[in-house]
C-alpha positions as CSV (number, residue, x, y, z in Angstrom):
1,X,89.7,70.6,93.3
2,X,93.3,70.3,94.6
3,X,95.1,71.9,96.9
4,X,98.4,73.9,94.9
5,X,101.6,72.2,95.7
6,X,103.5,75.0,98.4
7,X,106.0,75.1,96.0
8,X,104.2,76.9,93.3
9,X,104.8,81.0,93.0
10,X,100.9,82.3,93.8
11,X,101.6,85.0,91.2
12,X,101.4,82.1,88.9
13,X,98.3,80.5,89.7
14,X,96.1,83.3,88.6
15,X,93.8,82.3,91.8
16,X,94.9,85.5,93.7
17,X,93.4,89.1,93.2
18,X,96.4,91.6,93.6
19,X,96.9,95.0,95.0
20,X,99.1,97.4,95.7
21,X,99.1,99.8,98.7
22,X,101.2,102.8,98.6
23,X,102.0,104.0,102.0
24,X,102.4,107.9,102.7
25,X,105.6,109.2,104.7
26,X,103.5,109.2,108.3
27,X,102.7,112.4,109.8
28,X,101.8,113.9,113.1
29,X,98.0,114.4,114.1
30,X,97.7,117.0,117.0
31,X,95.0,116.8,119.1
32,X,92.1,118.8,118.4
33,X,93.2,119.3,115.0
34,X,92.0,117.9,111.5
35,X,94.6,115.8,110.1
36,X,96.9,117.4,107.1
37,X,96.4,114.7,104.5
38,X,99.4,114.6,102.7
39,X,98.3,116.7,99.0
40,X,99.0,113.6,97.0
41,X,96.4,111.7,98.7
42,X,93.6,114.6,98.8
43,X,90.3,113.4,97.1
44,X,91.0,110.2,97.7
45,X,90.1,107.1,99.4
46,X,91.7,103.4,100.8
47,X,93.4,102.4,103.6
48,X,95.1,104.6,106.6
49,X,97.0,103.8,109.9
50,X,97.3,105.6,113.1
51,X,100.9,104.5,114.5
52,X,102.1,105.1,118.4
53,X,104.9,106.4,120.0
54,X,105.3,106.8,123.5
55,X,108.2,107.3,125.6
56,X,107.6,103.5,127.6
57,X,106.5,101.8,124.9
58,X,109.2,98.8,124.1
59,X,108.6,98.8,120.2
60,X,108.6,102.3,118.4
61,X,106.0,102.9,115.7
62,X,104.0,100.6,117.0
63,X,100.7,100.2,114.3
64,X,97.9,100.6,117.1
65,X,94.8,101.0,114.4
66,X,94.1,100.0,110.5
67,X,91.0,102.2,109.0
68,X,89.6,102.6,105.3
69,X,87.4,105.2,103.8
70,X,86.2,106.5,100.3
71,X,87.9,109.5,101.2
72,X,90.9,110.5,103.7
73,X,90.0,114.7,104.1
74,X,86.1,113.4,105.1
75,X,87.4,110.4,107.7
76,X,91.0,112.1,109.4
77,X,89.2,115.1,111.3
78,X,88.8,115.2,115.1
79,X,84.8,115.2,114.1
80,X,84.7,112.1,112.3
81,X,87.5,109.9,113.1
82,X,85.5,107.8,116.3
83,X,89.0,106.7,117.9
84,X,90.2,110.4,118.3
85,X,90.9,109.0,122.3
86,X,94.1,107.5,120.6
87,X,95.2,111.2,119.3
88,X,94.7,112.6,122.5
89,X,96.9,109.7,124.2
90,X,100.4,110.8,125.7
91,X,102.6,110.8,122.8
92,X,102.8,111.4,119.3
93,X,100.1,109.5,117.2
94,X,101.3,110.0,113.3
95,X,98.9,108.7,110.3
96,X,100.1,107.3,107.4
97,X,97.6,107.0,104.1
98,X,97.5,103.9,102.3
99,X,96.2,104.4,98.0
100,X,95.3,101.1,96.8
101,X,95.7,100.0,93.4
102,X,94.0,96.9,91.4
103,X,96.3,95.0,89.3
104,X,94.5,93.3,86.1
105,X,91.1,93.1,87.8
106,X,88.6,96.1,88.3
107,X,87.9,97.6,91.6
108,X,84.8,96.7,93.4
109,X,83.3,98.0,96.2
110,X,83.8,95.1,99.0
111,X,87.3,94.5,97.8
112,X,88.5,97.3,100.7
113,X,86.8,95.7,103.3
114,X,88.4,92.5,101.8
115,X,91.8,93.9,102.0
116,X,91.3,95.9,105.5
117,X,89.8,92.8,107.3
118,X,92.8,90.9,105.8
119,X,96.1,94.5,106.8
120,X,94.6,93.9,110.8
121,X,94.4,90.2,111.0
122,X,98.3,90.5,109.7
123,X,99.0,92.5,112.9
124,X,96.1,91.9,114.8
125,X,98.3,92.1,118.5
126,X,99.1,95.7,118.8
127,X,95.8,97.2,117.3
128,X,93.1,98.8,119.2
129,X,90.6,97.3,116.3
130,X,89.9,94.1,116.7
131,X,86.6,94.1,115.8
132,X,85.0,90.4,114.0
133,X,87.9,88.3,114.9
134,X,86.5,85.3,115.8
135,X,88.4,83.1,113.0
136,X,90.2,83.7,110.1
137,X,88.8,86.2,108.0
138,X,87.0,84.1,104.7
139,X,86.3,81.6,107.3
140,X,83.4,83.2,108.8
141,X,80.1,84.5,107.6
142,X,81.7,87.1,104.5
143,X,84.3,85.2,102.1
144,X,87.5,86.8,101.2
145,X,88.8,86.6,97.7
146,X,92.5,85.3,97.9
147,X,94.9,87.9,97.6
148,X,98.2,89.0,96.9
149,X,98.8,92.8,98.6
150,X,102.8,94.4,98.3
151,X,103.0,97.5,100.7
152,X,105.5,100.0,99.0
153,X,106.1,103.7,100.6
154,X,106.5,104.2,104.2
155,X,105.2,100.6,105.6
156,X,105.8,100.4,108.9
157,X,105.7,97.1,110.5
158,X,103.4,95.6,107.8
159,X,104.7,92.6,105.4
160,X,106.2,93.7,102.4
161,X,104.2,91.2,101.0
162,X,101.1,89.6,102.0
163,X,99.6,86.5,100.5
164,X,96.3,85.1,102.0
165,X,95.2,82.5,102.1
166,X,99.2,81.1,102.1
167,X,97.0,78.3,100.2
168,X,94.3,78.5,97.1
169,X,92.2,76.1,95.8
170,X,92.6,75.1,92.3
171,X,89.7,73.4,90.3
């Protein structure tokens, strides 16, 4: 195996999975209310974000927790969702739905976890889920598939793009 040269485009290598997360336009979840999934992401599943704002808070939309579910009308009510203390924070905390799609490889079931372990180490600092970070993730116990995300949509603070590893082994 070798290391591939820095230089090298990763969309080239064919080493990376890819993916594409298409962020919804992030709304306001009131207290004591289910959330209103927006109706194009209704009966479906992937990644979500509850993002902050607060009158003393230095940075504005500030991503404070990265979720995923099989399904975003089960997992956004007040019932469900175990971090409801964030909702009922001062402020306004708005939720913005991620939909995942594969590109040339079919979905299986670890590759959310995969891609959520990977969307909170990228901005590990402000979140209020930090849960397993001991080391990198892939480094520990569960391997993680290299992989190549793009964020499109309302994306917040998030990368446009996210390669990880930065590096892939070639054989």
């Amino acid at each position: 195996m070798k290391i591939i040269k820095l230089w090298n485009d990763p969309d080239l290598t064919g080493l990376y999975k890819k993916a594409t997360i298409e962020w919804s336009r992030p709304k306001i979840w009131r207290p004591d209310n289910d959330f209103d999934v927006p109706s194009d992401y209704r009966g479906y599943g992937g990644i979500y974000m509850l993002i902050r704002n607060h009158r003393k808070q230095k940075i504005s939309n500030i991503i404070t927790y990265i979720g995923k579910t099989g399904n975003f009308e089960n997992r956004l009510t007040t019932q469900h969702h175990k971090y409801d203390a964030l909702i009922k924070k001062a402020g306004d905390t708005k939720v913005s739905c991620g939909y995942i799609t594969y590109q040339n490889i079919k979905e299986k079931d670890g590759y959310i976890n995969e891609i959520e372990t990977i969307m909170i180490f990228c901005i590990w600092n402000y979140l209020e889920n930090k849960h397993g970070f001991g080391n990198l993730p892939g480094f520990g116990s569960k391997p993680i598939s290299p992989w190549i995300i793009d964020n499109i949509g309302f994306k917040g603070k998030l990368p446009r793009r996210i390669f990880y590893p930065a590096f892939a082994m070639q054989s």
